[in-house]
C-alpha positions as CSV (number, residue, x, y, z in Angstrom):
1,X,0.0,0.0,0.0
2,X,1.6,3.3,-1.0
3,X,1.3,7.0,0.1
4,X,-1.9,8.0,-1.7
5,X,-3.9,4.3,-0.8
6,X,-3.0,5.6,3.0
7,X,-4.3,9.1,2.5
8,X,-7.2,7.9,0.8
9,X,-7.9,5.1,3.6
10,X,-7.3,8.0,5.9
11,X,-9.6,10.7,4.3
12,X,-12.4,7.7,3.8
13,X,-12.3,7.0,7.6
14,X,-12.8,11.1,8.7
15,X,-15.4,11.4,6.1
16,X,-17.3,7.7,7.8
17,X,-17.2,10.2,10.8
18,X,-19.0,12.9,9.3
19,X,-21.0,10.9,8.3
20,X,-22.0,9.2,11.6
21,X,-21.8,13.1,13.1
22,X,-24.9,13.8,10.6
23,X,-26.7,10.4,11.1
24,X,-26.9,11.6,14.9
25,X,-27.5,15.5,14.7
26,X,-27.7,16.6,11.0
27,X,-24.5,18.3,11.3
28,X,-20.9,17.5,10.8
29,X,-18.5,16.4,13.2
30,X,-16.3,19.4,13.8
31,X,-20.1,21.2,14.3
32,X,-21.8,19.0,16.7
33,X,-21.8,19.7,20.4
34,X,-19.4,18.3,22.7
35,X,-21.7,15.5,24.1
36,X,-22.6,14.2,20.3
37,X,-18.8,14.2,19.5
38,X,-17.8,12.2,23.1
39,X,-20.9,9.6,21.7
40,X,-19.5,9.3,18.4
41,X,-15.7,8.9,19.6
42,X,-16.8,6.1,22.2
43,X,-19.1,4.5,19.3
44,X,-16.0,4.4,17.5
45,X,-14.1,3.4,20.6
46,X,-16.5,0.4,20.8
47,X,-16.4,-0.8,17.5
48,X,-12.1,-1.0,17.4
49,X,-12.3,-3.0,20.8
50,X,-14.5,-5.3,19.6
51,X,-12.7,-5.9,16.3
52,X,-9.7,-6.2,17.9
53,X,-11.4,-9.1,20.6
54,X,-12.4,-11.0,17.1
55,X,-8.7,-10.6,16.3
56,X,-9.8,-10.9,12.7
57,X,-7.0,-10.3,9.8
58,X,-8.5,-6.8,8.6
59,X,-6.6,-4.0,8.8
60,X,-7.1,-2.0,12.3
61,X,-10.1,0.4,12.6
62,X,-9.7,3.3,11.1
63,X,-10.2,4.9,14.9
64,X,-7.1,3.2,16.2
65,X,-4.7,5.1,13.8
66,X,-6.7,8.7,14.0
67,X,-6.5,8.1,17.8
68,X,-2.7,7.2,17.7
69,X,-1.8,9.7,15.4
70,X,-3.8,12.4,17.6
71,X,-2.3,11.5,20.6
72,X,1.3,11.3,19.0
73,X,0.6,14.6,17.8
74,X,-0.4,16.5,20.6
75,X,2.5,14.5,22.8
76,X,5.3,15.7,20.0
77,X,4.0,19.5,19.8
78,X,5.7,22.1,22.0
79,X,2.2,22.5,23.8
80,X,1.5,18.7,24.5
81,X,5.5,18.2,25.6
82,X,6.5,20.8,28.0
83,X,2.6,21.1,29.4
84,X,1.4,17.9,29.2
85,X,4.7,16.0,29.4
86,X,6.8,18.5,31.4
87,X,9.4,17.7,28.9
88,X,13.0,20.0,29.5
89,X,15.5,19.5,26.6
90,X,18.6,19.9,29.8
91,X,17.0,19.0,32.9
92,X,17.9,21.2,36.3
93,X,20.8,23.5,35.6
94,X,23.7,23.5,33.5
95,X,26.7,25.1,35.5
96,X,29.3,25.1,32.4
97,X,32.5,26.3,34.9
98,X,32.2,24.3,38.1
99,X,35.0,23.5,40.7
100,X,34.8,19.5,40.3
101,X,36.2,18.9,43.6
102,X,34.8,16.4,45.3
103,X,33.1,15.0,42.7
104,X,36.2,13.5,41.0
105,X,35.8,9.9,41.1
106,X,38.7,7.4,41.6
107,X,38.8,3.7,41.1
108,X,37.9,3.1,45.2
109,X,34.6,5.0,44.6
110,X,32.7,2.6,43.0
């Protein structure tokens, strides 16, 4: 399966969501109310758990991969890392001049 199959398997899947958003409250997805999206999402949810429990061949629910690729987006943005995370690129303090002294080790301090 190349790029565009995956794109096209992708853009399918959001507009199966649409349509299940207008099915439920003539509306799209992005447009319905927070309630009507948390029903679709746990439909969704539902429907990839129980797949998965039949442990069928198919390729995974289209809701496993937009779920992954949400949450690995979010965890990989600046926002979702340092906020979310409380990801620091150099830990505690970087002291670039500092008297070693009695932090030299030697062969008896191990």
């Amino acid at each position: 399966m190349g790029p565009e199959d995956d794109r096209k398997q992708f853009l399918d899947g959001l507009a199966d969501v649409d349509a299940r958003a207008r099915a439920a409250s003539a509306t799209d997805f992005l447009s319905a109310t927070e309630a009507q999206r948390g029903a679709i999402l746990t439909a969704l949810d539902a429907e990839a758990q129980e797949r998965r429990k039949a442990k069928s061949d198919a390729p995974p629910p289209f809701f496993e991969r937009m779920k992954f690729l949400t949450v690995y987006g979010y965890c990989t943005s600046e926002v979702g890392a340092t906020a979310e995370l409380h990801y620091e690129v150099i830990p505690g303090s970087y002291s670039g001049c500092t008297e070693l002294g009695r932090w030299r080790a030697s062969p008896g301090d191990f």
